[in-house]
ROBA-187550 format. One record per atom (N, C-alpha, C): z, x, y; residue in three letters. Coordinates in Angstrom, 2 decimals, padded with zeros to 5 digits. Last residue first. Example, Ala and Ser with C-alpha at 12.3 -4.5 7.8 and 13.67 -1.06 7.14 Angstrom:
2
<rec><zz>007.08</zz><xx>012.85</xx><yy>-002.25</yy><res>Ser</res></rec>
<rec><zz>007.14</zz><xx>013.67</xx><yy>-001.06</yy><res>Ser</res></rec>
<rec><zz>007.87</zz><xx>012.90</xx><yy>000.03</yy><res>Ser</res></rec>
<rec><zz>007.80</zz><xx>013.19</xx><yy>-005.69</yy><res>Ala</res></rec>
<rec><zz>007.80</zz><xx>012.30</xx><yy>-004.50</yy><res>Ala</res></rec>
<rec><zz>007.80</zz><xx>013.20</xx><yy>-003.30</yy><res>Ala</res></rec>
This chain:
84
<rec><zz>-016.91</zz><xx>057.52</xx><yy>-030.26</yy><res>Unk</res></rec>
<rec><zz>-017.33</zz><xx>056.13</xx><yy>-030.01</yy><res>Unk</res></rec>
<rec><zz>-018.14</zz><xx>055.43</xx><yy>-028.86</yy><res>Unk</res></rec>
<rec><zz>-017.74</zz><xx>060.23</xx><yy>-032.29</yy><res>Unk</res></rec>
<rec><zz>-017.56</zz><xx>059.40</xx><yy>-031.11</yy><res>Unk</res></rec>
<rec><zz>-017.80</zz><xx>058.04</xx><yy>-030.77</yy><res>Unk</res></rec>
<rec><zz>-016.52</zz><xx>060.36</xx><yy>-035.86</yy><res>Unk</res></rec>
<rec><zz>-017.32</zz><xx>060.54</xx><yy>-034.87</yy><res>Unk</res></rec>
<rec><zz>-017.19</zz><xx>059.71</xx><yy>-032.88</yy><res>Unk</res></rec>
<rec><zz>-013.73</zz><xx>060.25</xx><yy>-037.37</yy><res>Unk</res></rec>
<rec><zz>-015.00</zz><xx>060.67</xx><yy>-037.60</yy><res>Unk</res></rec>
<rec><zz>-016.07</zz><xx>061.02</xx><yy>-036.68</yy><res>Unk</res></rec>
<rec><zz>-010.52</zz><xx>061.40</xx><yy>-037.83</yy><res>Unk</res></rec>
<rec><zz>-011.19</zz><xx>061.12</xx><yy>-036.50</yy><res>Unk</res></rec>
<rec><zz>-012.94</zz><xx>061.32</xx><yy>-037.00</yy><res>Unk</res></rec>
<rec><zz>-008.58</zz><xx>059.39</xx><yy>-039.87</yy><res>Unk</res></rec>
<rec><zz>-009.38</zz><xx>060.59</xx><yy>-039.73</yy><res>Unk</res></rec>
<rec><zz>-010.31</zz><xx>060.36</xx><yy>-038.53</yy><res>Unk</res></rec>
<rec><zz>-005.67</zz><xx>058.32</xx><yy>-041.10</yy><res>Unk</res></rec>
<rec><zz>-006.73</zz><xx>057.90</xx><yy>-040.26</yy><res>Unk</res></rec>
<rec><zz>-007.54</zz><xx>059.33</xx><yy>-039.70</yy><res>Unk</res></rec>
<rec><zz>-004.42</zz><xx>058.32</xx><yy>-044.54</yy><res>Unk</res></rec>
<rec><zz>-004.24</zz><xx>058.57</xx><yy>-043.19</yy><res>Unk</res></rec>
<rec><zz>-005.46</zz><xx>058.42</xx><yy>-042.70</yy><res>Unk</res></rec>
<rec><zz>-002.24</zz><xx>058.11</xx><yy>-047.51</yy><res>Unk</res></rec>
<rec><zz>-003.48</zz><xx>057.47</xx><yy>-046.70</yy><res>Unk</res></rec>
<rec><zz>-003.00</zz><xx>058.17</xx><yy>-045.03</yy><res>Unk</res></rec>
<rec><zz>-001.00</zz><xx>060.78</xx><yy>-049.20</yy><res>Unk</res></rec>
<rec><zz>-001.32</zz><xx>059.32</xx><yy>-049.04</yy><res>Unk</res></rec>
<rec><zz>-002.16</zz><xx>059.62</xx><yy>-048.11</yy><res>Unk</res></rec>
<rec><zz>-000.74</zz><xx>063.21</xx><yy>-049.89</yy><res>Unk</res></rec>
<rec><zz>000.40</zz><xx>062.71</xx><yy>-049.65</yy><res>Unk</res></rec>
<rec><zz>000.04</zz><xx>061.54</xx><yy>-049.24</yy><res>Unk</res></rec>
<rec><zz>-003.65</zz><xx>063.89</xx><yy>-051.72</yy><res>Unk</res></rec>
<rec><zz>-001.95</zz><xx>063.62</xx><yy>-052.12</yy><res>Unk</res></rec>
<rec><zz>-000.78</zz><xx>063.31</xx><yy>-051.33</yy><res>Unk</res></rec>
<rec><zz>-005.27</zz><xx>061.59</xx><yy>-049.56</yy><res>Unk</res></rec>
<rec><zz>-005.05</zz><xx>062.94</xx><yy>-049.98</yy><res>Unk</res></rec>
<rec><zz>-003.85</zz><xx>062.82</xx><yy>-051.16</yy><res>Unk</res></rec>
<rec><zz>-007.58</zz><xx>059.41</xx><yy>-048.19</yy><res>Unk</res></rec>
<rec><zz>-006.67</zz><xx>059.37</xx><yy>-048.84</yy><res>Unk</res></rec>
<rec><zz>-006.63</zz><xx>060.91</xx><yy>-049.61</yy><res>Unk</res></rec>
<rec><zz>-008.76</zz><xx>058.28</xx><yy>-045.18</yy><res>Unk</res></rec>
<rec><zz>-008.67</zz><xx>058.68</xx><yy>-046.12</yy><res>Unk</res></rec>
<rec><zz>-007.26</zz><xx>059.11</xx><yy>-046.68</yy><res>Unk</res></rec>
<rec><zz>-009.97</zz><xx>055.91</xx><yy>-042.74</yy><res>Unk</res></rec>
<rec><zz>-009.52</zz><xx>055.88</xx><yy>-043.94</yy><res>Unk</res></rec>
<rec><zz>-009.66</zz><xx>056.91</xx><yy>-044.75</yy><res>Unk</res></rec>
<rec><zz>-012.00</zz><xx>056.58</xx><yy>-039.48</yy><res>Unk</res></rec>
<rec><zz>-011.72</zz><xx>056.11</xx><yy>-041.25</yy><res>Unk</res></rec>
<rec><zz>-010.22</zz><xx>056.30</xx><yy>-042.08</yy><res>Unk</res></rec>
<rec><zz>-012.23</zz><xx>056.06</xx><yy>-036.31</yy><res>Unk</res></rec>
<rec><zz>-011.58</zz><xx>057.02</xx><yy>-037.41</yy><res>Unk</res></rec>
<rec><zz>-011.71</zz><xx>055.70</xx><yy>-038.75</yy><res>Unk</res></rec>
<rec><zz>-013.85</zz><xx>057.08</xx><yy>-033.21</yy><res>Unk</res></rec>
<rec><zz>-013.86</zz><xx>055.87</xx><yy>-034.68</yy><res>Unk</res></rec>
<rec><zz>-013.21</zz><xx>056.67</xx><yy>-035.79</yy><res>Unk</res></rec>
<rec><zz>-012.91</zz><xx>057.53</xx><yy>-030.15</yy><res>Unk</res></rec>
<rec><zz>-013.18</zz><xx>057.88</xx><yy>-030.81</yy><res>Unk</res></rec>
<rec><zz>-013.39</zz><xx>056.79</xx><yy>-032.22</yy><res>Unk</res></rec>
<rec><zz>-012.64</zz><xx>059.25</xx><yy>-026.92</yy><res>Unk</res></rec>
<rec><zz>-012.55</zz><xx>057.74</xx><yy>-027.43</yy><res>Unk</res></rec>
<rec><zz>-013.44</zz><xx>057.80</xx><yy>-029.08</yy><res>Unk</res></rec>
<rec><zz>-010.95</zz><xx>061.72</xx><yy>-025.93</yy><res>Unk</res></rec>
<rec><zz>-012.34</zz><xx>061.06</xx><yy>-026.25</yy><res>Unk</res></rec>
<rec><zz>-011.80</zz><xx>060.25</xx><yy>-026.97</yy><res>Unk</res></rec>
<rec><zz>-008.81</zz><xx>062.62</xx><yy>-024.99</yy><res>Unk</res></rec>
<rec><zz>-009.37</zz><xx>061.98</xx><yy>-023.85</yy><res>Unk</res></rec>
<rec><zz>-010.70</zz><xx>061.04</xx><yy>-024.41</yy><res>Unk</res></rec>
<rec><zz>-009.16</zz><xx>065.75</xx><yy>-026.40</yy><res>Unk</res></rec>
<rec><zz>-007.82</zz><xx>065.07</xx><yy>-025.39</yy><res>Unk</res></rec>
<rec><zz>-008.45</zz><xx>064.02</xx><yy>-024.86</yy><res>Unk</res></rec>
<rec><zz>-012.04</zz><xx>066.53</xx><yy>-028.27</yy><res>Unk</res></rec>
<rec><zz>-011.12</zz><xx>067.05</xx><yy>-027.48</yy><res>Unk</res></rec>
<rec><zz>-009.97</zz><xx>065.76</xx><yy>-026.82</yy><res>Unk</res></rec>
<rec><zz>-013.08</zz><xx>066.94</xx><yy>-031.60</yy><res>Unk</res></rec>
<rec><zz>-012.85</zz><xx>065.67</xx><yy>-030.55</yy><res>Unk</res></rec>
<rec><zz>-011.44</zz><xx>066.00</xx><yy>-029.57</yy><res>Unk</res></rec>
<rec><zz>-012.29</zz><xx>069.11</xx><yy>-033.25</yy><res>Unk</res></rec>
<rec><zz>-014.08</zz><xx>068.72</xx><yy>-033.13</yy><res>Unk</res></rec>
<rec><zz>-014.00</zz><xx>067.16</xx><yy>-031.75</yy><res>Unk</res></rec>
<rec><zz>-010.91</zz><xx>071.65</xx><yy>-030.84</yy><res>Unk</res></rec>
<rec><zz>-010.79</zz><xx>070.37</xx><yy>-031.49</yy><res>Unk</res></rec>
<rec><zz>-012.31</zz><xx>070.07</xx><yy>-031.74</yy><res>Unk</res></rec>
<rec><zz>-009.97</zz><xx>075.20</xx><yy>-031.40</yy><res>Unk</res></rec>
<rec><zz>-011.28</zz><xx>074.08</xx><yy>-030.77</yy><res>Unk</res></rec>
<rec><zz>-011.27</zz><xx>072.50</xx><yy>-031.65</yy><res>Unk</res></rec>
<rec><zz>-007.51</zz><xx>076.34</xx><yy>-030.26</yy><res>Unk</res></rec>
<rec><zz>-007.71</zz><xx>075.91</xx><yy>-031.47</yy><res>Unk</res></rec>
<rec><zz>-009.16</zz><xx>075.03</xx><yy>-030.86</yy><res>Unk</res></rec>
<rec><zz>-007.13</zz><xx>078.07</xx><yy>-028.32</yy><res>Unk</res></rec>
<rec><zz>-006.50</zz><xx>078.80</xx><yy>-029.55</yy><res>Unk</res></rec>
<rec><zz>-007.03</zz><xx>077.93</xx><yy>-030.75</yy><res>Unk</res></rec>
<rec><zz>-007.48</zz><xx>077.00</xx><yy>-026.06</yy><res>Unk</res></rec>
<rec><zz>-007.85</zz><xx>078.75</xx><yy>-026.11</yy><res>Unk</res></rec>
<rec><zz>-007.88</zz><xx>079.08</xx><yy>-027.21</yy><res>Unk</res></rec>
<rec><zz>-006.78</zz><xx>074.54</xx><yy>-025.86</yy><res>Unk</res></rec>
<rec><zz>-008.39</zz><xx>074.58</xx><yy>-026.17</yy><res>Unk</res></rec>
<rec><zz>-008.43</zz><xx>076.47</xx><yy>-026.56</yy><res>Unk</res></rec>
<rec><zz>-003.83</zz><xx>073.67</xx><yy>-026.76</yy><res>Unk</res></rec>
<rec><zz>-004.29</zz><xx>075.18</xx><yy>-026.02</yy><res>Unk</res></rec>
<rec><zz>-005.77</zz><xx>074.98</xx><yy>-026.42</yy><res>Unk</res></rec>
<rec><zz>-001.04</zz><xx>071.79</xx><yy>-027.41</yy><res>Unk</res></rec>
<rec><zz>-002.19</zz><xx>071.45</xx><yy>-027.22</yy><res>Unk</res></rec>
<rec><zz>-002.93</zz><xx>072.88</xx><yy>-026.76</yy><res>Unk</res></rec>
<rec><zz>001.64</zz><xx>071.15</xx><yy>-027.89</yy><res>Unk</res></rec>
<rec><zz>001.38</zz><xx>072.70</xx><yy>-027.77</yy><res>Unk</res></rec>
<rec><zz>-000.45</zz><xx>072.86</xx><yy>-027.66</yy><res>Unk</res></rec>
<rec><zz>002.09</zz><xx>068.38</xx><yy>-028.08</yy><res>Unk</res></rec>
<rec><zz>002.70</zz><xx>068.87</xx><yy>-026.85</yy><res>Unk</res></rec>
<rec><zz>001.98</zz><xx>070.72</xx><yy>-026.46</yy><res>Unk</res></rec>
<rec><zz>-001.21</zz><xx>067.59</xx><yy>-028.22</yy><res>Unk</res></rec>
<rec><zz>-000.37</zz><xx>067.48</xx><yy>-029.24</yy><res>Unk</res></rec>
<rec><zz>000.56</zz><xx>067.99</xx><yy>-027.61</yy><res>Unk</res></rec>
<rec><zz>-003.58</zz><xx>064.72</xx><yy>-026.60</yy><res>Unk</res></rec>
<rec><zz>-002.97</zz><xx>066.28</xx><yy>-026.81</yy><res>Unk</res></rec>
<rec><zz>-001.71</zz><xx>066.10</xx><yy>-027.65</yy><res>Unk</res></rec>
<rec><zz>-004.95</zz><xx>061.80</xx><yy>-027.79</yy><res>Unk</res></rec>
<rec><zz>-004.22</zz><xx>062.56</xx><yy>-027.20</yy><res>Unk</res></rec>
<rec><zz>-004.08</zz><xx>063.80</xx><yy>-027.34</yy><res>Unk</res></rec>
<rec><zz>-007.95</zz><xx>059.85</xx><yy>-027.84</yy><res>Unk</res></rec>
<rec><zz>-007.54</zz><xx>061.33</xx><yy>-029.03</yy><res>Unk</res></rec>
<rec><zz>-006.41</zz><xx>061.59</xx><yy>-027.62</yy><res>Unk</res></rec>
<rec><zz>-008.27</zz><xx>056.60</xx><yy>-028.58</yy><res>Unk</res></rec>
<rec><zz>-008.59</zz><xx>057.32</xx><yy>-027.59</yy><res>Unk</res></rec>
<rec><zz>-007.34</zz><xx>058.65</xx><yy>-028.32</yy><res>Unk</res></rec>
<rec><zz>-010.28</zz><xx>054.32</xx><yy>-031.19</yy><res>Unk</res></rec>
<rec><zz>-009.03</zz><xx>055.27</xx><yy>-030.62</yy><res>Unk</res></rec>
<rec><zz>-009.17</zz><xx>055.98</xx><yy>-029.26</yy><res>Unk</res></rec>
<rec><zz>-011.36</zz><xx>051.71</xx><yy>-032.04</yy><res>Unk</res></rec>
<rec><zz>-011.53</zz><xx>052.71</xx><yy>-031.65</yy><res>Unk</res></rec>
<rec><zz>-010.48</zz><xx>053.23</xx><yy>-031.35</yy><res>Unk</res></rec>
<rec><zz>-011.34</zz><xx>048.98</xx><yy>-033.41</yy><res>Unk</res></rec>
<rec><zz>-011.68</zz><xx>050.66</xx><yy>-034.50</yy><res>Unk</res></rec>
<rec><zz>-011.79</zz><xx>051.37</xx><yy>-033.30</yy><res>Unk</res></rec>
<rec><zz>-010.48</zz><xx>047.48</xx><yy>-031.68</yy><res>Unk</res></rec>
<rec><zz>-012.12</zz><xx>047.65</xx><yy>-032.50</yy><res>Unk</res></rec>
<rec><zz>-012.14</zz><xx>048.65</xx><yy>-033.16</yy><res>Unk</res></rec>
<rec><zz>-008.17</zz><xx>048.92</xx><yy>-029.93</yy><res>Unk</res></rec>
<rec><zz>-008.86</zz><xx>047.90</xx><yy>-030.83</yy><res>Unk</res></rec>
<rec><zz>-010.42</zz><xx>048.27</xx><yy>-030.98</yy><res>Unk</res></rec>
<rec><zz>-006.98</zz><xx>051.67</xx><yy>-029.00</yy><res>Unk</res></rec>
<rec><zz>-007.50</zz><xx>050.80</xx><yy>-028.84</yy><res>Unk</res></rec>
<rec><zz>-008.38</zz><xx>049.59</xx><yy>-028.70</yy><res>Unk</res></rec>
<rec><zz>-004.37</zz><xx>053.32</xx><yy>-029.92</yy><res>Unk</res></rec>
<rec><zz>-005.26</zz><xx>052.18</xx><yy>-030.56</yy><res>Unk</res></rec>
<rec><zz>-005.72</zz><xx>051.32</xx><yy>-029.39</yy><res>Unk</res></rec>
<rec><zz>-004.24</zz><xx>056.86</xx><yy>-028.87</yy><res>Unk</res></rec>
<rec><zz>-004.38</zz><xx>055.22</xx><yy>-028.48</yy><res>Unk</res></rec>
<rec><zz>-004.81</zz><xx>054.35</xx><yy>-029.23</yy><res>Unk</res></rec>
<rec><zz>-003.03</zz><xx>059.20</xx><yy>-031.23</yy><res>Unk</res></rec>
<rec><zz>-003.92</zz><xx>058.40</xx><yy>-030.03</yy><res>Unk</res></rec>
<rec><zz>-003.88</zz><xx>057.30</xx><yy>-030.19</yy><res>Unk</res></rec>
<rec><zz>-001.52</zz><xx>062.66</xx><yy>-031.88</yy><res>Unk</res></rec>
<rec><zz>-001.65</zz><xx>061.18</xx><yy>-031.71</yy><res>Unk</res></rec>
<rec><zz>-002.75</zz><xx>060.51</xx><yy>-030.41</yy><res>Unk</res></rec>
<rec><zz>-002.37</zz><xx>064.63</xx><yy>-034.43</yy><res>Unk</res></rec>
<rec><zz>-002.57</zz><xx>064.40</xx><yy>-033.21</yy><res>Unk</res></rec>
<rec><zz>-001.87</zz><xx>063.18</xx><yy>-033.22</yy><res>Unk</res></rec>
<rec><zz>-003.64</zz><xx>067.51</xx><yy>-037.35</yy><res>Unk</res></rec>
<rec><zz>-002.10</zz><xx>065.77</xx><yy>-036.61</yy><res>Unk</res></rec>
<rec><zz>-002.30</zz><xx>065.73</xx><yy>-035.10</yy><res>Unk</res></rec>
<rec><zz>-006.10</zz><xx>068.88</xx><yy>-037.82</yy><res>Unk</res></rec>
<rec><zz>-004.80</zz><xx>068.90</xx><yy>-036.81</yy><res>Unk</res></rec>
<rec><zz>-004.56</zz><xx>067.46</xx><yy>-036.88</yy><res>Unk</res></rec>
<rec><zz>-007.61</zz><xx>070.73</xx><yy>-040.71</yy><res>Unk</res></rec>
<rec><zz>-007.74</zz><xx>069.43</xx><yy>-039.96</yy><res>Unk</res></rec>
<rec><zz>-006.24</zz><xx>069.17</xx><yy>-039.00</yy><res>Unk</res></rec>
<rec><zz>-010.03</zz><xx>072.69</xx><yy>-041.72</yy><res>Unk</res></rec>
<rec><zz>-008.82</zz><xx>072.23</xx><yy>-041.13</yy><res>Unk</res></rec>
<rec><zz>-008.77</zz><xx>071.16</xx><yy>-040.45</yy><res>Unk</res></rec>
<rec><zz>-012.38</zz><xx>074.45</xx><yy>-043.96</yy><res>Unk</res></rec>
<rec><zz>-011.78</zz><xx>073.58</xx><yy>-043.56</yy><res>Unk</res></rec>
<rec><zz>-010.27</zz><xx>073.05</xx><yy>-043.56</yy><res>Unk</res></rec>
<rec><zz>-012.67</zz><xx>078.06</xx><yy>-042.69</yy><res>Unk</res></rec>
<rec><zz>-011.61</zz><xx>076.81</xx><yy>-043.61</yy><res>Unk</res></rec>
<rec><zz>-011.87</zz><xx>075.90</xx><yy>-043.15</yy><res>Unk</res></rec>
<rec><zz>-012.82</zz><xx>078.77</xx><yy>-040.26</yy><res>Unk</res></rec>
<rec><zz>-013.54</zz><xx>079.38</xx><yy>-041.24</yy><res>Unk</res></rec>
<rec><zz>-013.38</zz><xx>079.15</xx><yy>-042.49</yy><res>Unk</res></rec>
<rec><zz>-012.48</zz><xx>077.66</xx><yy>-037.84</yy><res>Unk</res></rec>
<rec><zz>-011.47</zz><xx>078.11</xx><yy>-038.34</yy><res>Unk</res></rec>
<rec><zz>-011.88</zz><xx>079.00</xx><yy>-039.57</yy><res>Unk</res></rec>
<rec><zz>-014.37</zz><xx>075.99</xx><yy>-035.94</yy><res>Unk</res></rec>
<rec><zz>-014.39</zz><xx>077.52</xx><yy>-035.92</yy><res>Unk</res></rec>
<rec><zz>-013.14</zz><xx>078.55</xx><yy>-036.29</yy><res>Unk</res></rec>
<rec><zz>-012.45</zz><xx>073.31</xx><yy>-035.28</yy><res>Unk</res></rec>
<rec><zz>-013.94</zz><xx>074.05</xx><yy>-035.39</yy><res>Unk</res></rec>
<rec><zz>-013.32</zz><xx>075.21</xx><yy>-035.54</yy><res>Unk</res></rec>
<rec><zz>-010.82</zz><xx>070.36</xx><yy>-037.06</yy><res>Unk</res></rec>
<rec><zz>-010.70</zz><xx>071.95</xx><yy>-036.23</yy><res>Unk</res></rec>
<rec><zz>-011.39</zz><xx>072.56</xx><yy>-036.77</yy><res>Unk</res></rec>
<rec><zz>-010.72</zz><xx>067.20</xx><yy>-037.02</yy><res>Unk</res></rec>
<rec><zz>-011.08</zz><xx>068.30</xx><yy>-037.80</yy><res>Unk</res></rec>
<rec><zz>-011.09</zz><xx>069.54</xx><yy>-036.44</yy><res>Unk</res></rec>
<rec><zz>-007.56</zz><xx>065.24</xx><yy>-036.47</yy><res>Unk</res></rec>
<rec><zz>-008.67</zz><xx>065.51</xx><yy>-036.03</yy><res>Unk</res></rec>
<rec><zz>-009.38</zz><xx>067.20</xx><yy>-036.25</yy><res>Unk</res></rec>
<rec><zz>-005.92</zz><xx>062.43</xx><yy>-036.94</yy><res>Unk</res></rec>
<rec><zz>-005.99</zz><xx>063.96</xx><yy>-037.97</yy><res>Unk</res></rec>
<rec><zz>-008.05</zz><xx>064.23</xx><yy>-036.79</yy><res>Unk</res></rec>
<rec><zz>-003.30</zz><xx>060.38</xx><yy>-035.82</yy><res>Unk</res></rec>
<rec><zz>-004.74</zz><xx>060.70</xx><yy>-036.55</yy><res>Unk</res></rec>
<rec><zz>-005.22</zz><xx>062.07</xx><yy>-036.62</yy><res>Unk</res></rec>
<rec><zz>-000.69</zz><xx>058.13</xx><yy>-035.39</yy><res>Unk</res></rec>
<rec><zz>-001.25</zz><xx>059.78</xx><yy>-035.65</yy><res>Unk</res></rec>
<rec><zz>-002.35</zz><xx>059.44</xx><yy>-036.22</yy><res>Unk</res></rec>
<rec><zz>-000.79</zz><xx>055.94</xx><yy>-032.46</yy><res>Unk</res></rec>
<rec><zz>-000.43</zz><xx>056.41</xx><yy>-033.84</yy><res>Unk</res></rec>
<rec><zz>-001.43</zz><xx>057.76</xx><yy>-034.14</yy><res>Unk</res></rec>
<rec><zz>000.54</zz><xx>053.83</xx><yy>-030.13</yy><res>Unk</res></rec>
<rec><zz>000.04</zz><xx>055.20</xx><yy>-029.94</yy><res>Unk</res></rec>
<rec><zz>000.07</zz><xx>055.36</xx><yy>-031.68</yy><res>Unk</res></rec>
<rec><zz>-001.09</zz><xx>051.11</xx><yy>-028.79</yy><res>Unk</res></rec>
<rec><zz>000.00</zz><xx>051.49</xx><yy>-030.11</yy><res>Unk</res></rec>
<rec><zz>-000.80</zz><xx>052.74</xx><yy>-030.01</yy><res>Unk</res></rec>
<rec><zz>-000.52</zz><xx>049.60</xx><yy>-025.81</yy><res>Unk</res></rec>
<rec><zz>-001.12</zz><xx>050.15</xx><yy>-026.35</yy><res>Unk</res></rec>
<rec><zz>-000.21</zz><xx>050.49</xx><yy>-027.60</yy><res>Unk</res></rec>
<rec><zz>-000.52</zz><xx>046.58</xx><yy>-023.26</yy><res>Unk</res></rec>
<rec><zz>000.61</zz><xx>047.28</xx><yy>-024.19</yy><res>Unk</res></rec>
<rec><zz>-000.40</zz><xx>048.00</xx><yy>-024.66</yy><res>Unk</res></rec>
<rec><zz>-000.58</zz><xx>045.52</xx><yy>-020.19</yy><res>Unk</res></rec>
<rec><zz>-001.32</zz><xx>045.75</xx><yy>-022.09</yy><res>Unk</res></rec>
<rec><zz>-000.41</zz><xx>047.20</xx><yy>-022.12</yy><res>Unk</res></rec>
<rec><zz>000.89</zz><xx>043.00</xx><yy>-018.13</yy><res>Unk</res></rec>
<rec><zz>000.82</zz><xx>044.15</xx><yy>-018.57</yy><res>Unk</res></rec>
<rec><zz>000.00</zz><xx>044.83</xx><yy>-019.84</yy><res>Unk</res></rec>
<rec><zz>-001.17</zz><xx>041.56</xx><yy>-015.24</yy><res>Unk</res></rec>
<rec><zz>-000.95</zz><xx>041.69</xx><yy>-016.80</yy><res>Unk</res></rec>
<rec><zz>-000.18</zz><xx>042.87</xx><yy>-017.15</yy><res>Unk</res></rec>
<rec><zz>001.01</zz><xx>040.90</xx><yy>-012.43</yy><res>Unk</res></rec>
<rec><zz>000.06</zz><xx>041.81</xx><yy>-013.18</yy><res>Unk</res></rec>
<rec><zz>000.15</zz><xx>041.67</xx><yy>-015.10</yy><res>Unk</res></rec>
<rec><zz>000.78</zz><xx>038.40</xx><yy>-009.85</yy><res>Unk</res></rec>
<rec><zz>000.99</zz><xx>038.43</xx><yy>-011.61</yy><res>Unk</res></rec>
<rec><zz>000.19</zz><xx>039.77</xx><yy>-011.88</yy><res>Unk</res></rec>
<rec><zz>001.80</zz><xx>038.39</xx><yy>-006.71</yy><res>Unk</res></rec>
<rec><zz>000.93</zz><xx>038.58</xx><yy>-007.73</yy><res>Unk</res></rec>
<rec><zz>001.39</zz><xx>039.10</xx><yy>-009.17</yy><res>Unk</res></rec>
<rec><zz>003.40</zz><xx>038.80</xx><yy>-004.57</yy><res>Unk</res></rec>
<rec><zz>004.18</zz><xx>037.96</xx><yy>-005.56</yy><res>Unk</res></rec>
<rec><zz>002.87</zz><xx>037.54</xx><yy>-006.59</yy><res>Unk</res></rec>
<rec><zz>002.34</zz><xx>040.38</xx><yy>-002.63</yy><res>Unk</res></rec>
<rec><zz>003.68</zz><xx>041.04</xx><yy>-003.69</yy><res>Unk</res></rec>
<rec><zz>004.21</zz><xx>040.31</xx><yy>-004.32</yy><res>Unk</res></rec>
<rec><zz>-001.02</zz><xx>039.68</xx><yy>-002.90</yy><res>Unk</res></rec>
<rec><zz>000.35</zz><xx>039.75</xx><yy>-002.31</yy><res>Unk</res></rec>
<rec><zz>001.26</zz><xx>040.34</xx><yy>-003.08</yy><res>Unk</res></rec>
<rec><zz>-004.06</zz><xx>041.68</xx><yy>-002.82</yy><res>Unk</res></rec>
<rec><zz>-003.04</zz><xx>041.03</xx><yy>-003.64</yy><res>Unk</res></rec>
<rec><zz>-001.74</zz><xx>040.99</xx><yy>-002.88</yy><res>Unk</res></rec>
């Protein structure tokens, strides 16, 4: 490519999604943010205090993922269901 080549840029929308936490002995669920990227899929970011030592994500930093729709008392939010 020369230096007067066109790069696309893609844009991404980072938004929060809730991803369930193993081996708490409760069900729990962690705020995260991740990638929209289309089709219903997401890609799962780290939080800033992110530690695999301390909390086992059911969908670790990096996985590409399908989230649903649910609804609690403080409203609607996107839930990390299974891998994509």
């Amino acid at each position: 490519m020369g230096l007067n080549s066109k790069k696309a840029l893609i844009m991404t929308e980072v938004i929060k999604i809730y991803v369930e936490l193993l081996e708490e002995g409760v069900s729990c669920r962690r705020p995260t943010f991740a990638e929209d990227l289309g089709d219903g899929r997401y890609k799962v970011l780290p939080t800033p205090e992110y530690d695999p030592e301390d909390e086992v994500w059911q969908f670790t930093p990096g996985t590409i993922v399908h989230c649903e729709t649910r609804k609690d008392a403080e409203g609607e939010y996107l839930y990390a269901t299974k891998e994509a």
